[in-house]
TILO-907370 format. One line per 10 residues: number of its first residue (from 1); for each residue x, y, z of C-alpha. Coordinates in nm, 4 decimals, decimal comma, always signed. Layout:
// TILO-907370
NUM	X/Y/Z; ...
This chain:
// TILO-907370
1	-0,1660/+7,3937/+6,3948; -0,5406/+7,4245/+6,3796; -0,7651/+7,3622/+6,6394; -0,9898/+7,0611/+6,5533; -1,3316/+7,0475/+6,6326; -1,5458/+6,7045/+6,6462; -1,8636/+6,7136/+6,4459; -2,1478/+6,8387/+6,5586; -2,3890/+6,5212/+6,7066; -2,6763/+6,4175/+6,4536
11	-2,9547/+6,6742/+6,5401; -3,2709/+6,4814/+6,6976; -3,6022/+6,5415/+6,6237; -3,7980/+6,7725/+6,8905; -4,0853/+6,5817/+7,0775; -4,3875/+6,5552/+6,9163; -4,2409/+6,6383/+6,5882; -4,3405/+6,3802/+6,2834; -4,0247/+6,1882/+6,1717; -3,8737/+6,2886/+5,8532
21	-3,9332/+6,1299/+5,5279; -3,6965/+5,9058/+5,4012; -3,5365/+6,1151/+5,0486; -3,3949/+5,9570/+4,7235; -3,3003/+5,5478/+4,7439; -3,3442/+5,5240/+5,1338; -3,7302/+5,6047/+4,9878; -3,6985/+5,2832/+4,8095; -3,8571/+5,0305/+4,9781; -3,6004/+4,6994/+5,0612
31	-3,3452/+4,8729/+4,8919; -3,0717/+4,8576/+5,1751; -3,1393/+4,5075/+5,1835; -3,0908/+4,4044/+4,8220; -2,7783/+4,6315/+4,8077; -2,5859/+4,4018/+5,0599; -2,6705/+4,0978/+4,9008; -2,5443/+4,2164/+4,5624; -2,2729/+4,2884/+4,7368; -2,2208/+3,9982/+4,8510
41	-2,2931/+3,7892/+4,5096; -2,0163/+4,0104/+4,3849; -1,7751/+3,9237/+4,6483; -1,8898/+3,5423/+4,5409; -1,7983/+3,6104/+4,2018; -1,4615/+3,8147/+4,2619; -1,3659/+3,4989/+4,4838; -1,4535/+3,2636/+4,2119; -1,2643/+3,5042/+3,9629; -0,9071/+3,5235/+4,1845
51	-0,9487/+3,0966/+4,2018; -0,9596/+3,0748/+3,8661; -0,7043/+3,3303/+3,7723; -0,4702/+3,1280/+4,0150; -0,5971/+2,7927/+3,8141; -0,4704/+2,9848/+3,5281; -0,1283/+3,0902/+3,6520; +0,0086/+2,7736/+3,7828; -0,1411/+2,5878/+3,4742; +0,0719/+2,8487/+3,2845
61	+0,3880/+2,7615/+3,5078; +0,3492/+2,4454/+3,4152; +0,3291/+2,4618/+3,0788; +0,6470/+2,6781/+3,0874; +0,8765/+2,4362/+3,2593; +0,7164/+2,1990/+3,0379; +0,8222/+2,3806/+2,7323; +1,2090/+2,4705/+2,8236; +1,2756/+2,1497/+2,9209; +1,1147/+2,0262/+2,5234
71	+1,3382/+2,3606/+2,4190; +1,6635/+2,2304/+2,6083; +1,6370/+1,9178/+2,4375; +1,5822/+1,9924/+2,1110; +1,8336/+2,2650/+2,0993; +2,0579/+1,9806/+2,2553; +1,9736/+1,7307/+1,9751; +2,0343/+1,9897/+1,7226; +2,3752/+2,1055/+1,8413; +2,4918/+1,7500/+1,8601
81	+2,3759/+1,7487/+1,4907; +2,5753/+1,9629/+1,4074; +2,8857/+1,8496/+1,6222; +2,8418/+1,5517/+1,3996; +2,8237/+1,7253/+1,0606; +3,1540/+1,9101/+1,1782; +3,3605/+1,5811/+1,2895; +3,2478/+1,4568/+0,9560; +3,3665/+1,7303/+0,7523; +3,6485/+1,7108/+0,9468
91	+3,7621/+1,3571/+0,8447; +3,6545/+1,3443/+0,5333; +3,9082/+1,7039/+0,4788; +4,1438/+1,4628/+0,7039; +4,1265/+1,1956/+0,4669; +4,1151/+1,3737/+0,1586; +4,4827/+1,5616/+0,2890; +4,6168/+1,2113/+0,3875; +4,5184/+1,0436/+0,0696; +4,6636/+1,3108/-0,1399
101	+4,3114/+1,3382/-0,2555; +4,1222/+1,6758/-0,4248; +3,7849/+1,7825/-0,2776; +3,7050/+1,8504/-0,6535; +3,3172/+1,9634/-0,5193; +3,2255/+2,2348/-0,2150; +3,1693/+2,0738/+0,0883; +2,9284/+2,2620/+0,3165; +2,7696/+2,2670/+0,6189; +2,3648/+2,3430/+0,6364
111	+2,2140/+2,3039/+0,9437; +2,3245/+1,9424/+1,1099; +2,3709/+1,8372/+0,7546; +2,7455/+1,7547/+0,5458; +2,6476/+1,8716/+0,1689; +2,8715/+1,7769/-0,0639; +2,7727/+2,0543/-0,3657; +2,8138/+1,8397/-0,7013; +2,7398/+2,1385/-0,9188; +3,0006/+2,3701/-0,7797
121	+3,3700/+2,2383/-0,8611; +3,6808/+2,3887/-0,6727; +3,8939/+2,2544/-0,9591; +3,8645/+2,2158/-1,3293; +3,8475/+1,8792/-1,4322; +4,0758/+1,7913/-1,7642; +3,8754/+1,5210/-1,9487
């Protein structure tokens, strides 16, 4: 490998010579000074930032559970709906076969609902 070499030390000014001249921003008077303490308002306000960004997440998580379980049982409800439009399709086909009946109209199923269709026959009716 290659040989490191430290840095050279920081050279010092000779006796008697004047001291340099500050260049650039360390020319600006109190500058140094008013850099650390926007740095420190901006740590303030990154800090406040992060708590509220938590504040915001669990709200959020909240919310969520808060919505599947209103999800859950509304999907619930509506599936037993339409359980119970099925069993009563069922028995009124049941009862219809039993009787000796005709299911002169459609029967249908829309949604959690039993719709008997009254302008759709499945037989001609002799008057």
């Amino acid at each position: 490998g290659e040989a490191v070499c430290p840095p050279p030390p920081p050279e010092e000014p000779e006796e008697g010579a004047e001291p340099e001249e500050p260049e650039g921003d360390a020319a600006i008077p109190g500058l140094h000074p008013a850099l650390r303490r926007e740095e420190e308002l901006l740590k303030m306000r990154l800090e406040a930032v992060e708590i509220r960004c938590l504040e915001m997440v669990t709200d959020l998580r909240t919310r969520e559970g808060t919505l599947h379980q209103r999800m859950d049982a509304m999907l619930g409800q509506r599936f037993r709906d339409e359980v119970d439009a099925i069993g009563t399709l069922i028995t009124t086909i049941k009862t219809a076969v039993e009787e000796g009946d005709r299911l002169y109209h459609e029967l249908r199923i829309q949604q959690s609902d039993l719709i008997l269709d009254e302008n759709s026959l499945t037989y001609t009716l002799y008057t």
